[in-house]
C-alpha positions in Angstrom: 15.2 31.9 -3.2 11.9 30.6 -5.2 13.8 30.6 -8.5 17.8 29.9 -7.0 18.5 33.1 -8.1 17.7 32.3 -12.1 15.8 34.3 -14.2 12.2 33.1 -14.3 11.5 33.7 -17.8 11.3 29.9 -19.6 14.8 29.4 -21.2 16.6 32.2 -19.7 19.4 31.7 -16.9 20.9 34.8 -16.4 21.3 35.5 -12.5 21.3 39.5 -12.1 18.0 39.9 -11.0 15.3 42.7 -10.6 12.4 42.0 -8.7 9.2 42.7 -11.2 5.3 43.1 -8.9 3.1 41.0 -11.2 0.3 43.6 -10.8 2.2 46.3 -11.8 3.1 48.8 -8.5 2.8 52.1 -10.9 -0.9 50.8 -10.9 -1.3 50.1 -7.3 0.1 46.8 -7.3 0.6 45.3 -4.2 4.0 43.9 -2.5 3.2 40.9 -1.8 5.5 38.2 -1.9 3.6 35.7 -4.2 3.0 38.8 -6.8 7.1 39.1 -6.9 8.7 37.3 -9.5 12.8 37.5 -10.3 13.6 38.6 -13.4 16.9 39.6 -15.6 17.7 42.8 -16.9 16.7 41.7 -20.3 13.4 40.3 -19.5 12.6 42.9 -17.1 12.9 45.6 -20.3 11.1 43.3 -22.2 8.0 43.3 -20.3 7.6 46.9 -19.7 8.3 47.0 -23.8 5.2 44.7 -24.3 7.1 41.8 -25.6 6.6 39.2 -22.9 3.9 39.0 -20.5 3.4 37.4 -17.1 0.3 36.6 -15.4 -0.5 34.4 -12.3 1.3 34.0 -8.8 4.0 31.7 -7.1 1.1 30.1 -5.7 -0.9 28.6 -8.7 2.2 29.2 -10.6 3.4 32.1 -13.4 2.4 32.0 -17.1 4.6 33.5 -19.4 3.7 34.7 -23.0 5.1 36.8 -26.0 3.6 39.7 -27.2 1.1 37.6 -29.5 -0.2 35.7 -26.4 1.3 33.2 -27.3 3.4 31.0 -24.2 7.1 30.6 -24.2 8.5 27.5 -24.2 12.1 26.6 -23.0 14.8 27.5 -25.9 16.5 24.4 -26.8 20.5 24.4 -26.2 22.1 23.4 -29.6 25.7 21.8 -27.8 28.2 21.7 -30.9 30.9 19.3 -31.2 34.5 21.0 -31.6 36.6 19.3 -34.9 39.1 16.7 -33.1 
């Protein structure tokens, strides 16, 4: 309900999601709701790849970076005109 049932990732809007514990639960993260962040498929895979990392909580709000630290930013849309 947080995220309207989009993706969180910055730029994605896919609306399958998995529900990703910040603080890992394989390391004894706990399920709380503000460490619980929606994410796709794809981006789901991606962080447990190493590729894109999320820190912080709904609270203070979610930080997203790639695998160089370095934060997404939303993927501009390109809209292409169609020949008349």
């Amino acid at each position: 309900a947080r995220q309207r049932g989009v993706c969180a990732t910055p730029g994605c809007n896919h609306t399958h999601l998995e529900i990703h514990h910040v603080i890992w639960w394989s390391m004894g993260g706990p399920t709380d709701v503000n460490l619980l962040i929606g994410l796709c498929v794809r981006c789901h895979h991606l962080l447990h790849r190493g590729l894109l990392n999320i820190t912080g909580n709904a609270v203070d709000g979610f930080n997203f970076t790639n695998r160089h630290s370095r934060p997404l930013r939303k993927r501009r849309r390109i809209h292409y005109r169609q020949a008349a």
